[in-house]
Each structure stands twice: as structure tokens, then as C-alpha cells.
N, CA, C and O atoms as a CHARMM CRD file, in Angstrom:
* protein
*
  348
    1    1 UNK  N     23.18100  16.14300  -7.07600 PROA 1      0.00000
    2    1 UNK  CA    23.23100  14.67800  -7.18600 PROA 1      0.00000
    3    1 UNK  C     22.05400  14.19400  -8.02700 PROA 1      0.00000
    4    1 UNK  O     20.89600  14.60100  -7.94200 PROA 1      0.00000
    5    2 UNK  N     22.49900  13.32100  -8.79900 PROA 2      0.00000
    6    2 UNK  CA    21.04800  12.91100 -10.17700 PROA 2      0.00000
    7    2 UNK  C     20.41200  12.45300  -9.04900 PROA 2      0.00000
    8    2 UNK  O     20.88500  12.48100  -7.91300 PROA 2      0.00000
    9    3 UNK  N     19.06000  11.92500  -9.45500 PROA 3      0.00000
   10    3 UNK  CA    17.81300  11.27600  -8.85800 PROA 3      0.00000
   11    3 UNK  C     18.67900   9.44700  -8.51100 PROA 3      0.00000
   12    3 UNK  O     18.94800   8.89900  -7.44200 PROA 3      0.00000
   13    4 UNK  N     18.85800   9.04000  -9.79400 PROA 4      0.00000
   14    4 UNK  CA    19.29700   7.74200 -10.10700 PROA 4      0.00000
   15    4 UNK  C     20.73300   8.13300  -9.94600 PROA 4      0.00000
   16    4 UNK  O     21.09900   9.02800 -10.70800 PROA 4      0.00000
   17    5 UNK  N     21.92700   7.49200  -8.83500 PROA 5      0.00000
   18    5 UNK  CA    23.29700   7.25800  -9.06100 PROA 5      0.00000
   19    5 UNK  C     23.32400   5.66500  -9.29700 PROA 5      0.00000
   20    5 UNK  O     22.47800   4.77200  -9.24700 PROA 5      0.00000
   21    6 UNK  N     24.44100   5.72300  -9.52500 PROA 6      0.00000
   22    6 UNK  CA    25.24300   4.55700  -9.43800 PROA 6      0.00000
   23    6 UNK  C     24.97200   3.35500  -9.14100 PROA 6      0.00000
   24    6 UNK  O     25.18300   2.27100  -9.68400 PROA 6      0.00000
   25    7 UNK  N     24.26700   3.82800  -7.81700 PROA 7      0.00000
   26    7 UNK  CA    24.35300   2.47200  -6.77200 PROA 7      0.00000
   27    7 UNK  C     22.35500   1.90000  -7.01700 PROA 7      0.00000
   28    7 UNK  O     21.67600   0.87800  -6.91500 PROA 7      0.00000
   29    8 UNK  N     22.20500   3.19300  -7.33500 PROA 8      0.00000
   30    8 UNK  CA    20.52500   2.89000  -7.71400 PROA 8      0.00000
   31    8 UNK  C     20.21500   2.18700  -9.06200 PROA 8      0.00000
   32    8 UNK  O     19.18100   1.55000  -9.26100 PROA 8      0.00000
   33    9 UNK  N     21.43100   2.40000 -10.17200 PROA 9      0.00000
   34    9 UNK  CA    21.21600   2.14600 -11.25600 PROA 9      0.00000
   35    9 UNK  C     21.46800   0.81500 -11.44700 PROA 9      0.00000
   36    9 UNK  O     20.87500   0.12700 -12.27800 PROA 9      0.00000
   37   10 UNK  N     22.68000   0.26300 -10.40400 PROA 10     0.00000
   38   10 UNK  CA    23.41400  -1.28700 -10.34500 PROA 10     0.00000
   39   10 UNK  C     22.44300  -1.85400  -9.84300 PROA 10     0.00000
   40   10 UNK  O     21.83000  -2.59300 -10.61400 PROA 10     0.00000
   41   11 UNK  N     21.93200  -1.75000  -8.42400 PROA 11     0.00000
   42   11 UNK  CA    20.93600  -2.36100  -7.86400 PROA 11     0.00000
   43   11 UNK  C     19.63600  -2.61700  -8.57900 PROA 11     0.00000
   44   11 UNK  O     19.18900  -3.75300  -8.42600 PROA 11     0.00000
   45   12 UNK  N     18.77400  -1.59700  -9.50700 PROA 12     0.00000
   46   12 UNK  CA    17.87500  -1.71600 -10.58800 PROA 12     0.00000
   47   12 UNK  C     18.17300  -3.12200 -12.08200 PROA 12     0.00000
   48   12 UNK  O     17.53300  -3.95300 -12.72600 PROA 12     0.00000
   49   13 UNK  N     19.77900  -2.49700 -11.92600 PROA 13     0.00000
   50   13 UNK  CA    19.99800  -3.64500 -13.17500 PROA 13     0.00000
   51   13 UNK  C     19.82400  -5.10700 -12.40200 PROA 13     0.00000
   52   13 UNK  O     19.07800  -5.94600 -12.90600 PROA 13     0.00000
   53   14 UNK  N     20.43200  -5.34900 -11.34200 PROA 14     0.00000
   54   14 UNK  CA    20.72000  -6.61000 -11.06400 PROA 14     0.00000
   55   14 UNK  C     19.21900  -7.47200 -11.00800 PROA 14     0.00000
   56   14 UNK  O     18.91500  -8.63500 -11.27100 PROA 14     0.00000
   57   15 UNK  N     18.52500  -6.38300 -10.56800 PROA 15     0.00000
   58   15 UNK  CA    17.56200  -6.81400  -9.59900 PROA 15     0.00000
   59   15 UNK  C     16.25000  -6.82100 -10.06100 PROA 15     0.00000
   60   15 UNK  O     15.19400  -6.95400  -9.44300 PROA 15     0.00000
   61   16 UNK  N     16.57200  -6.59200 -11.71300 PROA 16     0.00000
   62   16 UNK  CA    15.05400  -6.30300 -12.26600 PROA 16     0.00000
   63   16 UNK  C     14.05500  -7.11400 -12.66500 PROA 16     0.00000
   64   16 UNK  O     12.93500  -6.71500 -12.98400 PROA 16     0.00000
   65   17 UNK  N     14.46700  -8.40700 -12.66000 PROA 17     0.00000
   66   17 UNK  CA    13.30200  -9.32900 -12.53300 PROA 17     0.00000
   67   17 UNK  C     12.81700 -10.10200 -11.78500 PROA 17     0.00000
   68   17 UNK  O     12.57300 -11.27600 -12.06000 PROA 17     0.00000
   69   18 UNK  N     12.63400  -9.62600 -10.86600 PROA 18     0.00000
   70   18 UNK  CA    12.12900  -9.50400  -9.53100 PROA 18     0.00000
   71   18 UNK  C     10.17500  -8.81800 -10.09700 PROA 18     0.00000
   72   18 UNK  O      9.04000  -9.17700  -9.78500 PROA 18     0.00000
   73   19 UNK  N     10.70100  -7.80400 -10.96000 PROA 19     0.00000
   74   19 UNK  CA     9.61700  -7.13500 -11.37300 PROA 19     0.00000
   75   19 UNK  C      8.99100  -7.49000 -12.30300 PROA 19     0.00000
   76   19 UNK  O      7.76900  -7.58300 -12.18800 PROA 19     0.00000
   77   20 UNK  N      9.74200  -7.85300 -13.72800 PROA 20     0.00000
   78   20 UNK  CA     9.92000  -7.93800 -14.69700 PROA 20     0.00000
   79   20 UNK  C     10.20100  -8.94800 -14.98400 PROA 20     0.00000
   80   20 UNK  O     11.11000  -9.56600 -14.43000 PROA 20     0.00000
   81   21 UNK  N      9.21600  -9.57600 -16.31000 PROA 21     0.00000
   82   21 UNK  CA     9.66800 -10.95000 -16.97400 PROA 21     0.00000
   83   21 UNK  C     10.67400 -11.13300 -17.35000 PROA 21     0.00000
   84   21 UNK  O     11.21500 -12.19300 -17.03800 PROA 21     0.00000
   85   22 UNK  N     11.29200 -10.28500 -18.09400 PROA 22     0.00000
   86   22 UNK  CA    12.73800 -10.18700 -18.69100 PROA 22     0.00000
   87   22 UNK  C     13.16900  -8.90400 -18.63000 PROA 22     0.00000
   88   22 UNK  O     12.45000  -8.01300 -18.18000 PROA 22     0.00000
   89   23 UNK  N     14.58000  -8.66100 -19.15000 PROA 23     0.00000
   90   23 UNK  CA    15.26400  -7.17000 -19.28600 PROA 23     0.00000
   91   23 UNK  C     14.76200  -6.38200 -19.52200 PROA 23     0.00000
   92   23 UNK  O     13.94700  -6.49100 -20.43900 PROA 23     0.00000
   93   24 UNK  N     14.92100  -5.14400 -18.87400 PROA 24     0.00000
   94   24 UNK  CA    13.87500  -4.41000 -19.60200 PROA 24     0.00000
   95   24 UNK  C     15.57800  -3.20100 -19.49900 PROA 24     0.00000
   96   24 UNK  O     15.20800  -2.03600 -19.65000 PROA 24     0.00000
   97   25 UNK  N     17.12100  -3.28500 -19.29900 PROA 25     0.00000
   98   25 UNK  CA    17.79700  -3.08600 -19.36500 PROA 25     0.00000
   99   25 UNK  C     19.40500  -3.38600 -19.28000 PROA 25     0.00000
  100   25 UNK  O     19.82200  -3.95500 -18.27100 PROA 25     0.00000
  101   26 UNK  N     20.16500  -3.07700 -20.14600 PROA 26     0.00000
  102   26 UNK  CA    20.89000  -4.11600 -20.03600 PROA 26     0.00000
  103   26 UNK  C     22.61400  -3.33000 -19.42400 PROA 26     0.00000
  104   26 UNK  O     23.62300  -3.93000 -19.05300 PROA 26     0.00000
  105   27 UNK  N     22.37400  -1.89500 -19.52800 PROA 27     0.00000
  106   27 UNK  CA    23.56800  -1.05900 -18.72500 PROA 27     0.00000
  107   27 UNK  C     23.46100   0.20300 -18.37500 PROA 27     0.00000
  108   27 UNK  O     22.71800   0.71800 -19.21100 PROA 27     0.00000
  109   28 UNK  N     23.81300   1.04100 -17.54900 PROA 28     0.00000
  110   28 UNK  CA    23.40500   1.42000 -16.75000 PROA 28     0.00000
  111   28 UNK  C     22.42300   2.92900 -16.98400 PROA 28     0.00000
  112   28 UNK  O     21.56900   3.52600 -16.32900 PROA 28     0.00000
  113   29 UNK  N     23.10400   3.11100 -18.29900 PROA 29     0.00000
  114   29 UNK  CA    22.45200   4.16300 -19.34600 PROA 29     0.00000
  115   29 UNK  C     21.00300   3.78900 -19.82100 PROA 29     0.00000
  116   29 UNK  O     20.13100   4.65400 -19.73900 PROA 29     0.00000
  117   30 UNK  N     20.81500   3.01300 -20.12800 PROA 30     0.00000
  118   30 UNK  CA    19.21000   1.69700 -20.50900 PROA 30     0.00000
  119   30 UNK  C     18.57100   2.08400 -18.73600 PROA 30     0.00000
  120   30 UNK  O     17.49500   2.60500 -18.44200 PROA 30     0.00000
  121   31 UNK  N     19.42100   1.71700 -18.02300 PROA 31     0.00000
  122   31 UNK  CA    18.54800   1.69600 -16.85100 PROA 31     0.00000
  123   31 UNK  C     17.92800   3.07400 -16.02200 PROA 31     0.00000
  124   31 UNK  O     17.02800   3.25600 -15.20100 PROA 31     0.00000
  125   32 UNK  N     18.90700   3.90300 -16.69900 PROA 32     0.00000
  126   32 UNK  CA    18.37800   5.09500 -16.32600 PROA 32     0.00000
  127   32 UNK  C     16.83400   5.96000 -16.99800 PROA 32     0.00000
  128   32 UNK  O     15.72900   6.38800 -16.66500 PROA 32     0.00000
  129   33 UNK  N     17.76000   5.80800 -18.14700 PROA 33     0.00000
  130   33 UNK  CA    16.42900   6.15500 -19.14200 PROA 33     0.00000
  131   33 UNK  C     14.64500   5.10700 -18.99000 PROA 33     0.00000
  132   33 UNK  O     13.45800   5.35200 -19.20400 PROA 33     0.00000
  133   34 UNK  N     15.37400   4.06000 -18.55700 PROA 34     0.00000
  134   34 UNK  CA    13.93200   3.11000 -18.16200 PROA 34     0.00000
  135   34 UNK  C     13.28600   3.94500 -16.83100 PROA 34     0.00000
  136   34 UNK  O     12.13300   4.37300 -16.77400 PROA 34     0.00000
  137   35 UNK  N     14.30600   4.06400 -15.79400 PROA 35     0.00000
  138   35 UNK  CA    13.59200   4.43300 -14.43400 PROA 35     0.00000
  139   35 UNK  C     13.19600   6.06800 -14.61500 PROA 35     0.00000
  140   35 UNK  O     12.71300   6.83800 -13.78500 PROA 35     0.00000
  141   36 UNK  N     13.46400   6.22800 -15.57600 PROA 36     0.00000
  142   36 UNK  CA    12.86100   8.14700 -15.64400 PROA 36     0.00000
  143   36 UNK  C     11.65400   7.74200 -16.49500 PROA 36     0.00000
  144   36 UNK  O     10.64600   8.11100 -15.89400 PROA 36     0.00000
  145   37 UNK  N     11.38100   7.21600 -17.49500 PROA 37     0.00000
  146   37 UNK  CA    10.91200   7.28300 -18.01600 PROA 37     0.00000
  147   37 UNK  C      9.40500   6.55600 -17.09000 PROA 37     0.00000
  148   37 UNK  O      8.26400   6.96200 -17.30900 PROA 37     0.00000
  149   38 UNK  N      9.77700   5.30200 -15.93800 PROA 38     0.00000
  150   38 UNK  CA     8.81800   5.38500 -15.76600 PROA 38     0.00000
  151   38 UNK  C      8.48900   5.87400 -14.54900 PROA 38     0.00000
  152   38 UNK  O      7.67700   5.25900 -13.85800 PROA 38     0.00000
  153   39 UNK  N      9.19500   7.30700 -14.01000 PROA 39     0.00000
  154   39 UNK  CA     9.21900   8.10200 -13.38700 PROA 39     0.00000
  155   39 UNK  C      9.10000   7.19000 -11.75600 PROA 39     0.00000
  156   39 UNK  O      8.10900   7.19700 -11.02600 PROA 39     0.00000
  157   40 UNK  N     10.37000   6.47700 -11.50400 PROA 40     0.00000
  158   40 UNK  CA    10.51400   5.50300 -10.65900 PROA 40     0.00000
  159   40 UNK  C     10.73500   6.35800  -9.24900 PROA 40     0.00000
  160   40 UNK  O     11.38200   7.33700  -9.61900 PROA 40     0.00000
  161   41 UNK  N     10.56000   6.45000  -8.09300 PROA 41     0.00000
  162   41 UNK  CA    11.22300   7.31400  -6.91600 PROA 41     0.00000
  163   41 UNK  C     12.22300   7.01000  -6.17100 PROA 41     0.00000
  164   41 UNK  O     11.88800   5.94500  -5.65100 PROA 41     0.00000
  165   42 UNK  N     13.09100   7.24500  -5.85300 PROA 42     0.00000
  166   42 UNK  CA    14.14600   6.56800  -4.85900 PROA 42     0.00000
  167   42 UNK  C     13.53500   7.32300  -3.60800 PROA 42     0.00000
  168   42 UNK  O     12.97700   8.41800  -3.68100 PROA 42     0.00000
  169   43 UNK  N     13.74500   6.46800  -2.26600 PROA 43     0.00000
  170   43 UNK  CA    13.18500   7.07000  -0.87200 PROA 43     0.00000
  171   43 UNK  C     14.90400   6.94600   0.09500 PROA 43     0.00000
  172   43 UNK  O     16.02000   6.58400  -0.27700 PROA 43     0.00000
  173   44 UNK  N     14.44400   7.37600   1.24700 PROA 44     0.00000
  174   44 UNK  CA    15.34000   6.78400   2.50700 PROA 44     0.00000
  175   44 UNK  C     15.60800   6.16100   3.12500 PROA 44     0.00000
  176   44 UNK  O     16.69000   5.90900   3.65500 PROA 44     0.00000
  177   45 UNK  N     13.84500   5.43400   3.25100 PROA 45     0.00000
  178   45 UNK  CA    13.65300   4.92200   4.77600 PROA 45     0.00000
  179   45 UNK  C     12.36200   3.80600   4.41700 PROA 45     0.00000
  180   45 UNK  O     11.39300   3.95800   3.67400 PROA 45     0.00000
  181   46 UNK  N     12.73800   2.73700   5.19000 PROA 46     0.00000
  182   46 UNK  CA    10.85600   2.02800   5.15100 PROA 46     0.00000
  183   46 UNK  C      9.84000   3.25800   5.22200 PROA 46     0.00000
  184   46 UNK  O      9.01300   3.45800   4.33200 PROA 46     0.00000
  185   47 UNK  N      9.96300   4.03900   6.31300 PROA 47     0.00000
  186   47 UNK  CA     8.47800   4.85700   6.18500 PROA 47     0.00000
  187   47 UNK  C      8.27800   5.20200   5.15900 PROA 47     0.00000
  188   47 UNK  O      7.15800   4.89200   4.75200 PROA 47     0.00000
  189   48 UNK  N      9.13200   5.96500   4.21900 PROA 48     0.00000
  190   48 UNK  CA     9.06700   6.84400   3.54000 PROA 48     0.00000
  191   48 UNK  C      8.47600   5.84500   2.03900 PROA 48     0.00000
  192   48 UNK  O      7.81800   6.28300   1.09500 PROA 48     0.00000
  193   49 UNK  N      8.97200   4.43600   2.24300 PROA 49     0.00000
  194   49 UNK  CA     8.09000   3.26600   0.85300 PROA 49     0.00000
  195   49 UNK  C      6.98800   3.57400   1.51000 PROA 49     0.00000
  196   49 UNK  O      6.41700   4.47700   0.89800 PROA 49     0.00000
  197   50 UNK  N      6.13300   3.11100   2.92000 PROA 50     0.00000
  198   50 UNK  CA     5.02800   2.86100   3.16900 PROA 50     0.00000
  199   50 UNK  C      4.31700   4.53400   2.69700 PROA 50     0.00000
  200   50 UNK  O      3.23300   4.69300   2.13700 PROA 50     0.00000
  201   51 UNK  N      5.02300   5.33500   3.00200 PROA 51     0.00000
  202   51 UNK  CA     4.39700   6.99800   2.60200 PROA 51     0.00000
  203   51 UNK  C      4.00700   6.57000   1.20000 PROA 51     0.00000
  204   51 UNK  O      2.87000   6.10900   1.09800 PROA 51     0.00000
  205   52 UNK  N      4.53000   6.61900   0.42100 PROA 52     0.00000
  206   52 UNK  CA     5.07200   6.64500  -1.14500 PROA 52     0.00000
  207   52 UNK  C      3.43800   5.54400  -1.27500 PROA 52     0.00000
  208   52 UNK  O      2.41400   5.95300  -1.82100 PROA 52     0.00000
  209   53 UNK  N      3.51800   4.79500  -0.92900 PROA 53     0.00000
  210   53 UNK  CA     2.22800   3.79100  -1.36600 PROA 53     0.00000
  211   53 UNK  C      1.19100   4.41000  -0.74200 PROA 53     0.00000
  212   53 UNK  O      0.30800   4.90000  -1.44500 PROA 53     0.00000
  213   54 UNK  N      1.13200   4.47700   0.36100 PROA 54     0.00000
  214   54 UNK  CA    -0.78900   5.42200   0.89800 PROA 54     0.00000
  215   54 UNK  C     -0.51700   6.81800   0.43300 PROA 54     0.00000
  216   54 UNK  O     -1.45800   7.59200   0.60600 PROA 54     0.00000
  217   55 UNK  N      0.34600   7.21500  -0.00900 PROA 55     0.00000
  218   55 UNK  CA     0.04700   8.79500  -1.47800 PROA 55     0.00000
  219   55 UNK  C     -0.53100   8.29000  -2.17300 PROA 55     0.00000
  220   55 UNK  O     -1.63700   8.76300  -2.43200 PROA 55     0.00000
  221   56 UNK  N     -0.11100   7.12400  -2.80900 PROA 56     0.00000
  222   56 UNK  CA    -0.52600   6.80100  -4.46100 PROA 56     0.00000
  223   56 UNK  C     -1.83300   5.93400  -4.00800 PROA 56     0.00000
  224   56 UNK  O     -2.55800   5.74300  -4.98400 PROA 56     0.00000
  225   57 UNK  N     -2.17500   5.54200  -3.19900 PROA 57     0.00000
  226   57 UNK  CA    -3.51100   5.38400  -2.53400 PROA 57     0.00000
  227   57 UNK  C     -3.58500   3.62600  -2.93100 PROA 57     0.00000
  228   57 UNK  O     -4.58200   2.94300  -3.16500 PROA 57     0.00000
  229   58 UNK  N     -2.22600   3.25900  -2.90100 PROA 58     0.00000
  230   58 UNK  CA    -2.22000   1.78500  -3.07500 PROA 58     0.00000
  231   58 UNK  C     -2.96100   0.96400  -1.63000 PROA 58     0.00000
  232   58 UNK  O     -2.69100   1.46200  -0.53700 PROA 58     0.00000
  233   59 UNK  N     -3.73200  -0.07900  -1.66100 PROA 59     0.00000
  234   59 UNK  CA    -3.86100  -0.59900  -0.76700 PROA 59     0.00000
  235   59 UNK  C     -3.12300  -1.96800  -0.32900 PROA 59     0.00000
  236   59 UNK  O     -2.92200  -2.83300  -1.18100 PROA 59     0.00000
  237   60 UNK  N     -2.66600  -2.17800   1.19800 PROA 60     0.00000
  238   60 UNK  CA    -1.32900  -2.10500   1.15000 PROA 60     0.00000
  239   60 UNK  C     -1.82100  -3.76700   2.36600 PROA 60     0.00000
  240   60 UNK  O     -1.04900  -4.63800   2.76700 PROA 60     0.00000
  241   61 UNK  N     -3.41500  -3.62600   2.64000 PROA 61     0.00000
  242   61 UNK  CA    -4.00100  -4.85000   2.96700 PROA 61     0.00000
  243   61 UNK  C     -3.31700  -4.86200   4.76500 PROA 61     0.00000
  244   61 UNK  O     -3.20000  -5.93800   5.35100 PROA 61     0.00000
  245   62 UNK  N     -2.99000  -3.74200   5.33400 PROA 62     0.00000
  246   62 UNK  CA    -2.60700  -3.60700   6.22100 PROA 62     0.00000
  247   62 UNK  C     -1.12300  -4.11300   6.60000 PROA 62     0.00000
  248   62 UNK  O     -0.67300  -4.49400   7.68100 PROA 62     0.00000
  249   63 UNK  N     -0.59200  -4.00000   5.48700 PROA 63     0.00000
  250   63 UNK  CA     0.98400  -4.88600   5.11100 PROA 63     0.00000
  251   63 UNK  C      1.66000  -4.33900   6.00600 PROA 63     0.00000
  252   63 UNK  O      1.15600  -3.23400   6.20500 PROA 63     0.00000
  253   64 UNK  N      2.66100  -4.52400   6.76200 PROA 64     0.00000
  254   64 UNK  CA     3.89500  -4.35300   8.22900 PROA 64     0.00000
  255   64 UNK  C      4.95600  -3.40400   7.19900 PROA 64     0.00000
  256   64 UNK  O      4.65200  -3.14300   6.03500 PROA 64     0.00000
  257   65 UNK  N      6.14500  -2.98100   7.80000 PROA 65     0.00000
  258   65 UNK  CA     6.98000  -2.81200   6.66700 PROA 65     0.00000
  259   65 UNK  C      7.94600  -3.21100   6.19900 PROA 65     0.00000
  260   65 UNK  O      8.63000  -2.62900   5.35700 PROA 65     0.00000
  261   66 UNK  N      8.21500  -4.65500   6.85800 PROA 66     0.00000
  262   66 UNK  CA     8.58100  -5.59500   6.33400 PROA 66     0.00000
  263   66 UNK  C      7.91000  -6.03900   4.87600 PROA 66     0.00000
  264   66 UNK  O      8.31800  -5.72800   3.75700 PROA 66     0.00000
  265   67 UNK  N      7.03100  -6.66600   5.14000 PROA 67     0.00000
  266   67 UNK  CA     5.98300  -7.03700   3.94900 PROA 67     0.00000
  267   67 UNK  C      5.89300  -6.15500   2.71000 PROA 67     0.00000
  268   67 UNK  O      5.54100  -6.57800   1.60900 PROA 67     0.00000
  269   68 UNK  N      6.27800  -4.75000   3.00500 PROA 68     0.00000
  270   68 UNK  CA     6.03200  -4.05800   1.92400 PROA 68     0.00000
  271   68 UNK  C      7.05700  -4.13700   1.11900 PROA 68     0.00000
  272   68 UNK  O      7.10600  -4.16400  -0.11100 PROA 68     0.00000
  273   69 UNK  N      8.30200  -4.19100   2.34100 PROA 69     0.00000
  274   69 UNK  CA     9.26800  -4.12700   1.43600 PROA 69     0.00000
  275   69 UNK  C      9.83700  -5.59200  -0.00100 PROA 69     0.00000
  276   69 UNK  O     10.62900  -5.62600  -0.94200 PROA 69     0.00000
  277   70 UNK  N      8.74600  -6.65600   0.70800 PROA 70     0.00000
  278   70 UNK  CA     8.94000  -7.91000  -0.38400 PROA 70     0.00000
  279   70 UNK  C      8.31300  -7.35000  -1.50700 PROA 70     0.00000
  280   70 UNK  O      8.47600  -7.94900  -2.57000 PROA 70     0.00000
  281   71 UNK  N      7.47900  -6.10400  -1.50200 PROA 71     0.00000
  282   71 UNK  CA     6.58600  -6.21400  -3.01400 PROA 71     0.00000
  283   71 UNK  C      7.37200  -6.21500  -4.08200 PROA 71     0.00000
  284   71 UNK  O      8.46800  -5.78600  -3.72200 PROA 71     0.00000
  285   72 UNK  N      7.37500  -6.44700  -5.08700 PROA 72     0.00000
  286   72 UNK  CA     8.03200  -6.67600  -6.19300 PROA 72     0.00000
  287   72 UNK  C      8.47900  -5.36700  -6.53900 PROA 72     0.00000
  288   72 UNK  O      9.69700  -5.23200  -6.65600 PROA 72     0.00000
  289   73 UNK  N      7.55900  -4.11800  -6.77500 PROA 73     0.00000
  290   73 UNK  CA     8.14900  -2.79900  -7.02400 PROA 73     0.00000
  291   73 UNK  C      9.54100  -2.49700  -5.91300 PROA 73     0.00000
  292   73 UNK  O     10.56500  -2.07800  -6.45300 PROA 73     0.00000
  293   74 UNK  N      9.55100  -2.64600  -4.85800 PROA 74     0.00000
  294   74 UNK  CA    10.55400  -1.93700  -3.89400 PROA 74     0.00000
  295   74 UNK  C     11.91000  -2.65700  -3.92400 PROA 74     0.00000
  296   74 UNK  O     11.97800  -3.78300  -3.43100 PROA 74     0.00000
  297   75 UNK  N     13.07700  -2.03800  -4.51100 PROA 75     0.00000
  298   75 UNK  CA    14.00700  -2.28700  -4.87800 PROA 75     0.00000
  299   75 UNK  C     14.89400  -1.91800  -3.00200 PROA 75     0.00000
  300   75 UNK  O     14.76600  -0.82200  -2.45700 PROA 75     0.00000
  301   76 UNK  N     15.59900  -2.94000  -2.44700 PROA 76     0.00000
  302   76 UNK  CA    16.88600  -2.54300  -1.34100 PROA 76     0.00000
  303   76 UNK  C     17.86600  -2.10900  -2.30000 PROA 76     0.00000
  304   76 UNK  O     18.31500  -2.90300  -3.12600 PROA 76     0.00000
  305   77 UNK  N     18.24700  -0.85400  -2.24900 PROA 77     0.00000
  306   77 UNK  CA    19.59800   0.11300  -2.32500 PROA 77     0.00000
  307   77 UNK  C     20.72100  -0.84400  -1.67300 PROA 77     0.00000
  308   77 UNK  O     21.91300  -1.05200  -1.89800 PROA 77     0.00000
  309   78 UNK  N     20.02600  -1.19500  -1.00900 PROA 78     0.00000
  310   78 UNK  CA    21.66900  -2.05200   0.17400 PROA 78     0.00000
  311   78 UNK  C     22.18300  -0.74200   1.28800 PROA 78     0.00000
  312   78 UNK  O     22.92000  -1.08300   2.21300 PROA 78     0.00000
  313   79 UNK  N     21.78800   0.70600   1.17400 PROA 79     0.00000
  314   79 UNK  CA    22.65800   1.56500   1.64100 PROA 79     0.00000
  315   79 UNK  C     21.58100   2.27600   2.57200 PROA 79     0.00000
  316   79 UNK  O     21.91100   3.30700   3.15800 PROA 79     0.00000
  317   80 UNK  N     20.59100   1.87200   2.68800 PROA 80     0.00000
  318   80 UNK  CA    19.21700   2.39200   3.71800 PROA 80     0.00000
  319   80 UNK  C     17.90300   3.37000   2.61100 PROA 80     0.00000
  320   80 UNK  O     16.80200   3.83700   2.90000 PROA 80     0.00000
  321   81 UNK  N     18.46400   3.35600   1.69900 PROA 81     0.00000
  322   81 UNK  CA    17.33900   4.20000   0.31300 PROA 81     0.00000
  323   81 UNK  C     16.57200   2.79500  -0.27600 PROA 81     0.00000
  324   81 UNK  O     17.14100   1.74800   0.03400 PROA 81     0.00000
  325   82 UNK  N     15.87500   2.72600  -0.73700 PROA 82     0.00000
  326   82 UNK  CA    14.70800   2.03600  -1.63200 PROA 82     0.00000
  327   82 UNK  C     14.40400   2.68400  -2.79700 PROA 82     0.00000
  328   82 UNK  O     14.47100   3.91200  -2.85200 PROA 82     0.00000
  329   83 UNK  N     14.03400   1.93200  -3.85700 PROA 83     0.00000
  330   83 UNK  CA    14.05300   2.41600  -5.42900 PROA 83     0.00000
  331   83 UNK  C     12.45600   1.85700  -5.75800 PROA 83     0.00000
  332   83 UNK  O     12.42000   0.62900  -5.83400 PROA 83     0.00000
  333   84 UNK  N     11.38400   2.40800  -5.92700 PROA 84     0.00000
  334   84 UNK  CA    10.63800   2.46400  -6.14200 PROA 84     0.00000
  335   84 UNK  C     10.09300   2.35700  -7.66300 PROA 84     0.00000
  336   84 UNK  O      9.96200   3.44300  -8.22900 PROA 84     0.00000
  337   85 UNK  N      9.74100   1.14400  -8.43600 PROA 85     0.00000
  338   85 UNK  CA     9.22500   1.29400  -9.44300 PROA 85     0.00000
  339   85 UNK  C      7.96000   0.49300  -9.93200 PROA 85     0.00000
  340   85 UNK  O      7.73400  -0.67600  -9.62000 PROA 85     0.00000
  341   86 UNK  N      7.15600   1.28100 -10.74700 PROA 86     0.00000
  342   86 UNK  CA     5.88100   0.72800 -10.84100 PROA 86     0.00000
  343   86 UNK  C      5.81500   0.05100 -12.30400 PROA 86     0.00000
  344   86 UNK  O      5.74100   0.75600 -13.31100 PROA 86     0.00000
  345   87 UNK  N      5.83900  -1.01200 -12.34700 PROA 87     0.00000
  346   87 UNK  CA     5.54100  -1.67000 -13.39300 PROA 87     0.00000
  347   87 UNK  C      4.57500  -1.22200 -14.33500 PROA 87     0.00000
  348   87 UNK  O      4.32400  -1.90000 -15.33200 PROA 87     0.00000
């Protein structure tokens, strides 16, 4: 199974300026090549965003995981995965 399916790639398109001033893709091929390129992670689970940020040694200001999940990088899958990308 690729890293990026379908449902990661739709949800990225719809949802990308949230992150982003403008497009930074416009179908689903654009969106792939964007999220590899900026080596984006897809996860499972809230823990596994809050993991993903105290790895990368983000400080997170004692954020719930609710809260984390508003940050602008953390994309809802809709399907219980999170799409992780760093601007």
C-alpha cells in the first residue's frame, strides 16, 4: 500500500490551506509529489501525532490532543489516520 492513498491525497487537496496561503496542488498526482517531497507522515492515532511532534522535538506548550490536532500541519483523514505535514 503507497504511503499516500487516495483518501490521504483527497483530504491533503481539499484541505490545504489550512496550511498554506494558496495551492500548493491542484490533483492528486501534484499532491503526491508535494507530500513526498516534503516528506509528509501519515499516522493512526492522536498518540501517534502527539509521538510524531515530541520526536521532532516540537514544543507542543503542553497542548491536550485535541489542541494538537487544530495545528495547522495535522491533516483528519476522516478514517482515524492523520496526515502530517510540515510547512
Amino acid at each position: 500500500m503507497p504511503q499516500y492513498d487516495e483518501e490521504v491525497l483527497k483530504c491533503f487537496l481539499e484541505n490545504q490551506l489550512q496550511l498554506f496561503p494558496e495551492r500548493v496542488a491542484e490533483t492528486l498526482e501534484e499532491a503526491e509529489d508535494f507530500l513526498e517531497e516534503c516528506m509528509a507522515v501519515v499516522v493512526d492515532s492522536v498518540e501517534e501525532v502527539i509521538e510524531y511532534f515530541e520526536d521532532e522535538g516540537i514544543d507542543m506548550e503542553g497542548a491536550a490532543g485535541e489542541e494538537i490536532l487544530e495545528a495547522d500541519e495535522v491533516f483528519d483523514i476522516g478514517d482515524g489516520r492523520y496526515l502530517i505535514v510540515e510547512g
